[in-house]
VEXDREN-253124 format. One record per residue (C-alpha): z, y, x. Coordinates in steps of 0.02 Angstrom, whole numbers, padded with zeros to 5 digits, always signed. Each point is the difference from the previous one (the first is absolute). Layout:
// VEXDREN-253124
ZYX
...
END
This chain:
// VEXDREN-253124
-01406+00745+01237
-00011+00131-00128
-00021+00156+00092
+00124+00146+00004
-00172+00141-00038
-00035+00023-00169
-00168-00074-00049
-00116+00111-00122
-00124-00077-00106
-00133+00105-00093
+00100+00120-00147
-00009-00046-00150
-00024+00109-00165
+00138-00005-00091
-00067+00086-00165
-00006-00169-00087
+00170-00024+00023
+00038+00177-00076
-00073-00045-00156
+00079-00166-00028
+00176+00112+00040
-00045+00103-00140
-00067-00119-00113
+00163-00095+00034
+00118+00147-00060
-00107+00048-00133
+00038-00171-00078
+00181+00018+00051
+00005+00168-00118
-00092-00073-00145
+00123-00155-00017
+00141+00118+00018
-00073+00099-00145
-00043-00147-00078
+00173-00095+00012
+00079+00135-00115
-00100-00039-00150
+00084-00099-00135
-00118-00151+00024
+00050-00024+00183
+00209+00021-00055
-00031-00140-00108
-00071-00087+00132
+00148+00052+00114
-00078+00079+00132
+00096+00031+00162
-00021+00138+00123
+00127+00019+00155
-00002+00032+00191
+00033-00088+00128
+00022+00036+00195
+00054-00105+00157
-00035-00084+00165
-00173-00077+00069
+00029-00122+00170
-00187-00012+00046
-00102-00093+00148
-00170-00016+00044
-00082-00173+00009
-00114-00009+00159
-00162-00098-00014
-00112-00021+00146
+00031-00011+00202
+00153+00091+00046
+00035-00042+00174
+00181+00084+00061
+00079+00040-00171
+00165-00079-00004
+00035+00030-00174
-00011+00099-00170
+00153+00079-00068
+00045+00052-00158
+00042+00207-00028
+00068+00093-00147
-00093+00110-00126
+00037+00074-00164
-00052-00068-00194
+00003+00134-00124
-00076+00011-00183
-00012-00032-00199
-00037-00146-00074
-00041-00041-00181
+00012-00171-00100
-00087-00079-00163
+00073-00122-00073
-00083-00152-00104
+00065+00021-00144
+00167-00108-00011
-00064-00104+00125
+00099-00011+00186
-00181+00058+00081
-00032+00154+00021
-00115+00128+00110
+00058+00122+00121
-00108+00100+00117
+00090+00122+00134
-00049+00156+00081
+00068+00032+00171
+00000+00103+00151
+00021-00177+00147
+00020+00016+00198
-00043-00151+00059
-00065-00036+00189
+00104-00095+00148
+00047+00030+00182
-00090-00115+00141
+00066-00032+00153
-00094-00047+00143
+00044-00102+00154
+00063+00152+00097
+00114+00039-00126
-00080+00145-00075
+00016+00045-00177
-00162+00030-00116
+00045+00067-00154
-00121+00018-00163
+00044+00096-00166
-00123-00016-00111
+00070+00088-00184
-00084-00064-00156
-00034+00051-00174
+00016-00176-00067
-00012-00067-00172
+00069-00179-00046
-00049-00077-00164
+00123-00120-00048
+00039-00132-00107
+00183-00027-00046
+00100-00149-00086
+00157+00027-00046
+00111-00175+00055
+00163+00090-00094
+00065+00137-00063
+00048+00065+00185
-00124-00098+00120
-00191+00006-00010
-00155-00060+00123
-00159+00109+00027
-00165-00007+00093
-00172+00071-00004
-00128+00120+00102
+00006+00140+00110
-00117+00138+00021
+00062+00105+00142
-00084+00171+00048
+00022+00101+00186
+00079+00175-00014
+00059-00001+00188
+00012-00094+00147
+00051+00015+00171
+00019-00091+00166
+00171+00029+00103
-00023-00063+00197
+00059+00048+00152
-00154+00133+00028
+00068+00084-00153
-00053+00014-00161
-00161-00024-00087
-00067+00039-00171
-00107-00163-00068
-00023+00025-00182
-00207-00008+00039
+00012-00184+00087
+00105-00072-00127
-00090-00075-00156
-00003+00098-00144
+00043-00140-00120
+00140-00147+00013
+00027-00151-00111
+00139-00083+00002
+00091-00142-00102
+00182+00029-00050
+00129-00104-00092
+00193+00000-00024
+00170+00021-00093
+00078+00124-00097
+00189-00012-00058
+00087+00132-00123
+00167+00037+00034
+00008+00117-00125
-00110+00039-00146
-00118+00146+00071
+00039-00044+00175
-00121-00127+00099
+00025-00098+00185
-00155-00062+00052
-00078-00099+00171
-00191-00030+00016
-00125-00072+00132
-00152+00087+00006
-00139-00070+00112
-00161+00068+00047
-00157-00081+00014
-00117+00153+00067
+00001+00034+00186
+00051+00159-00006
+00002+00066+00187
-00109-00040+00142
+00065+00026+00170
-00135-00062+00125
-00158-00096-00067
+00114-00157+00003
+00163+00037-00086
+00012+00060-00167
+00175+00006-00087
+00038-00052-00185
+00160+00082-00110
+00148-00116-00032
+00156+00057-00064
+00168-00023-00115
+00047+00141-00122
+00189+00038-00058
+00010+00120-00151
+00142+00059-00129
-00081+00069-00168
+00045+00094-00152
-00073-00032-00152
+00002+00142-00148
+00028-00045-00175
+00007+00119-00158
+00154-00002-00085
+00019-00070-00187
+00039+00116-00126
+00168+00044-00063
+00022-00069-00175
+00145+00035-00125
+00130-00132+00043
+00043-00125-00156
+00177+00026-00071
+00051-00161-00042
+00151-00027-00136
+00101-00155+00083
+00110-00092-00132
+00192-00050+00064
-00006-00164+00065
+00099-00149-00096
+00115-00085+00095
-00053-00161+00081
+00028-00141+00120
-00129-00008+00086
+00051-00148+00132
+00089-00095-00127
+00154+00012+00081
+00119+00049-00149
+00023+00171+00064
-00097+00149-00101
-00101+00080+00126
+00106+00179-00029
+00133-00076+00085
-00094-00123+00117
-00010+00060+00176
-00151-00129+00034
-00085+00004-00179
-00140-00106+00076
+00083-00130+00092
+00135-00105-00067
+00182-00004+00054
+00174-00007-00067
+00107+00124-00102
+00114-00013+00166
-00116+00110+00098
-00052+00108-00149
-00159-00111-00014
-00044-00032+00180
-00030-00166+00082
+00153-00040+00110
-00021+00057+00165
+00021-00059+00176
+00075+00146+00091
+00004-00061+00187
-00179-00077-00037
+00037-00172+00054
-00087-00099-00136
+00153-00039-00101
+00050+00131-00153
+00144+00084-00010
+00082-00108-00141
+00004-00167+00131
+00010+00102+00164
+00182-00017+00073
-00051+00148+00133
-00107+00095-00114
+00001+00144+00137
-00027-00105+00133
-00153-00087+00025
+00016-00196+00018
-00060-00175-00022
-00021-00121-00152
+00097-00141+00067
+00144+00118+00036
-00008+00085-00188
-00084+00150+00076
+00134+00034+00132
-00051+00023+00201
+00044-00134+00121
+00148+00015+00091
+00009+00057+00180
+00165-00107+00081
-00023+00067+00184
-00017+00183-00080
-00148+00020+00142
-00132+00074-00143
-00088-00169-00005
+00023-00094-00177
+00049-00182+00017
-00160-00076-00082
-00086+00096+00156
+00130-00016+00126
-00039-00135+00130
+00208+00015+00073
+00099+00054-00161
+00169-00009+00055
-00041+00090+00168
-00045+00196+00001
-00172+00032+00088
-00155+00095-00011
-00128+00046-00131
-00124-00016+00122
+00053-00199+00047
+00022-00038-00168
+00173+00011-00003
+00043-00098+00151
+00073+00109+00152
-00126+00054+00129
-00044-00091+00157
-00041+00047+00175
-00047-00168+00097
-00083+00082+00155
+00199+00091+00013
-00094+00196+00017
+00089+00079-00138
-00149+00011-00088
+00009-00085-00162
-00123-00150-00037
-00044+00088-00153
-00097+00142+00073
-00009-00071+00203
-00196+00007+00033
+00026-00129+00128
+00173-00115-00086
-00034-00109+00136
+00011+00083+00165
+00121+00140+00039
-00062+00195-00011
+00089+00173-00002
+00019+00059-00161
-00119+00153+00029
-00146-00107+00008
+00054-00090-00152
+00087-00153+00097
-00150-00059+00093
+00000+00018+00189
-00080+00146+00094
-00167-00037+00083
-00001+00002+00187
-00071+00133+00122
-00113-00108+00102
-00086-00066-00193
-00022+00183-00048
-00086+00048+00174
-00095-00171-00015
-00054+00048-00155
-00054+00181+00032
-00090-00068+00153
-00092-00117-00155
-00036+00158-00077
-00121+00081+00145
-00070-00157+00013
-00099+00005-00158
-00185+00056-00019
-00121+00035-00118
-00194+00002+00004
-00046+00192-00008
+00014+00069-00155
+00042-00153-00095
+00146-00115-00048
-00047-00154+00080
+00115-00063+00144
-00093-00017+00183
+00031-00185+00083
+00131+00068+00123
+00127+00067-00150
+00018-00192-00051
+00112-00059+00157
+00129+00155-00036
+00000-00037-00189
+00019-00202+00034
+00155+00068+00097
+00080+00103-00128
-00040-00149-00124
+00131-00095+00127
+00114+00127-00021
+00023+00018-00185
+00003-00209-00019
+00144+00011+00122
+00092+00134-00090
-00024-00033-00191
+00090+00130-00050
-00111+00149+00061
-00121+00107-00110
-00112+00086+00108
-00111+00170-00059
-00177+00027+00076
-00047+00155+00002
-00178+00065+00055
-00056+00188+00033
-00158+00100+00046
-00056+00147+00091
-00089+00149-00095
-00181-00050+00032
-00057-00024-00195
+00053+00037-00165
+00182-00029-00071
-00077-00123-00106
-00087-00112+00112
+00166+00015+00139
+00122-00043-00122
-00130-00152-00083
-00007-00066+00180
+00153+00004+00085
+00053-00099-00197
-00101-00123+00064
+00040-00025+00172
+00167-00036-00055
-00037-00081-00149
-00106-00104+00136
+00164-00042+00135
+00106-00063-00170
-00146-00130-00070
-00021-00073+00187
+00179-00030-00011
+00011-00070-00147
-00143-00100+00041
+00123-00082+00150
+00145-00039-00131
+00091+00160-00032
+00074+00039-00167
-00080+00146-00042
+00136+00043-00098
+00089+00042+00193
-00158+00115+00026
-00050+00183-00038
-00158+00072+00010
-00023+00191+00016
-00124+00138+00050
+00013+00173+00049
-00142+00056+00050
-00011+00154+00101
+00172+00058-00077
+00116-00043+00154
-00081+00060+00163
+00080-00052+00154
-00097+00132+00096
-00122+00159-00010
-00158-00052-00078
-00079+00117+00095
-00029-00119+00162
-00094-00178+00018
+00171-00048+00067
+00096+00048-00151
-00090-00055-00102
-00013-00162+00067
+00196-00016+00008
-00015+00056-00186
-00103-00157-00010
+00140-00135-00043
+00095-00160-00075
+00203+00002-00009
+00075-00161-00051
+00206+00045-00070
+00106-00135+00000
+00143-00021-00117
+00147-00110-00053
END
């Protein structure tokens, strides 16, 4: 595994680096100067800012026994960027200056956090095509330079700018969208091909990362000219639609309509379809076949004849017009009786109440189920108990049962709450597997969120170590 002591390689001089920083900002300057010229504002040369979010890893290379896994952290983007474009052509060339914390956090198999900040004076050359007005695509180099990094581990923390390489290059590509004229979204990938940190002799670690930015681009503003008085003659009166109506006096001058409506089309007030002028309800919307009037409703039970299924006797909207039923006699109406068939108190929705013995049955299920350490596969013993409870729910198919799975505190949240998703994720496929609906079947994890005991004790925790199965009706 990688080890929780910092290793130290020989320093490096970092006087190279310095140089390329300044030759980098001295180029910045002159195409700042140079973007104010009048050549480059007939070119349209942009400047603008930008700032935002880096989620950075570190790609491990080599033999690296013990780590579990490497996480992504946080760092901050910030810079100015400047673009050139090709004439009027949707290509154009933008490179960026910015200040970039990139790194990652490792965690080993003890559950110990490593974390690396490595902050970058990076420079992306990119080439940008504009897809639309609001959307464009980018990609090109990277040139990234150290200007500090540092190790975070449970020793403390360690300064090691001198064992990280100088010099980064990456590749980066993206999107860009404008919102707004001088405002810019954009998402990029940027992945590194140097190794740029050397733990041990056999691990090295390359930069991977995404980068979220929001820009603002600067543009000069265009000179205020005189405006132009223009004389406008009175119009001549016209029909424009053709209608017969002179447009001073037509309330729709480009549609036609009659002198009725003051030039309108005739309208359809209730919206049916039908215009006013052969509507016999024209408030009311109706049918064609009844000359735009509703259908009647005989029974007066708020269901129209053409969609009542008992007309001359009142009922229900919800039985489509017919009265409502009860055949298992438990004054709980067919219509919204979970179980129409077999008689049920109303509080559980007219389906009967599940008996004691099932719910200690099944409880006694539920400490009878056991999973390999630290994983969400089901030991040989938990199938007997489960075949049972299959039993149960295909004698009683109106039940919905809940599985629910928790964890003690050994681990992250993370990993407690991923596992104890599977476990029950786990109980639900094996029954489906033996012919339950799994539409009768709910699957949930809490992790270590519910403690039935002090996690303080072997005992408690092992009580905090547990399936419930909740039957419903």
């Amino acid at each position: 595994m990688i080890g929780i002591y910092p290793y130290f390689r020989a320093p490096n001089q970092h006087t190279a680096m310095r140089k390329i920083v300044l030759l980098f900002i001295t180029v910045f300057i002159t195409i700042l100067s140079s973007s104010q010229t009048p050549t480059a504002e007939k070119q349209k040369v942009s400047l603008g800012i930008k700032t935002g979010l880096n989620l950075s890893r570190m790609k491990l290379n080599g033999k690296i026994p013990g780590v579990l896994e490497s996480n992504f952290r946080r760092g901050f983007v910030a810079g100015a960027f400047v673009n050139f474009p090709f004439g009027k052509s949707p290509i154009s060339l933008q490179p960026e200056f910015l200040y970039s914390s990139m790194g990652g956090d490792i965690l080993n198999e003890f559950n110990e956090q490593q974390s690396l900040r490595l902050n970058y004076f990076s420079v992306p050359l990119l080439l940008k095509y504009k897809i639309s007005r609001k959307l464009g695509v980018f990609a090109g180099p990277q040139l990234d330079a150290i200007i500090y990094a540092r190790e975070k581990n449970p020793l403390g923390l360690f300064n090691i700018t001198k064992q990280v390489e100088e010099f980064d290059g990456l590749a980066t590509g993206g999107m860009e969208w404008w919102p707004w004229n001088n405002i810019v979204l954009s998402g990029r990938y940027m992945h590194g091909f140097k190794k740029v940190y050397t733990r041990a002799p056999e691990v090295s670690m390359n930069n991977r990362g995404f980068q979220l930015t929001i820009g603002l681009k600067f543009t000069k503003p265009k000179p205020w000219t005189e405006p132009e008085v223009v004389v406008v003659a009175p119009p001549v009166d016209k029909d424009s639609d053709g209608d017969g109506i002179f447009d001073s006096r037509d309330k729709c001058p480009t549609v036609p309509g009659v002198a009725k409506y003051e030039g309108c089309p005739v309208p359809d007030t209730d919206k049916d379809g039908i215009l006013d002028d052969k509507d016999k309800c024209p408030e009311m919307a109706g049918y064609p076949e009844l000359d735009g009037c509703p259908y009647p409703d005989r029974d007066k039970d708020g269901v129209t004849d053409n969609k009542d299924r008992c007309p001359d006797e009142p009922g229900s909207t919800k039985n489509d017009g017919c009265p409502i039923t009860d055949r298992d006699n438990d004054g709980v109406p067919d219509a919204t009786d979970r179980c129409p068939d077999e008689p049920g108190p109303a509080s559980n929705q007219g389906c009967p109440e599940i008996k004691e013995e099932i719910m200690e049955k099944t409880a006694e299920i539920a400490q009878s189920i056991y999973f390999d350490f630290g994983s969400a596969k089901l030991q040989r013993r938990s199938l007997a108990p489960l075949d049972e409870l299959v039993q149960i729910l295909k004698d009683n198919p109106s039940y919905k049962l809940t599985i629910e799975s928790h964890t003690d505190n050994v681990g992250t949240n993370e990993s407690n709450q991923r596992l104890s998703d599977n476990r029950s994720s786990a109980v639900m496929n094996y029954l489906v597997r033996k012919g339950i609906d799994a539409s009768r079947l709910t699957a949930t994890g809490y992790g270590e969120e519910k403690p039935v005991a002090s996690n303080a004790s072997a005992e408690g925790r092992t009580l905090n170590r547990r399936s419930e199965l909740k039957l419903s009706n």
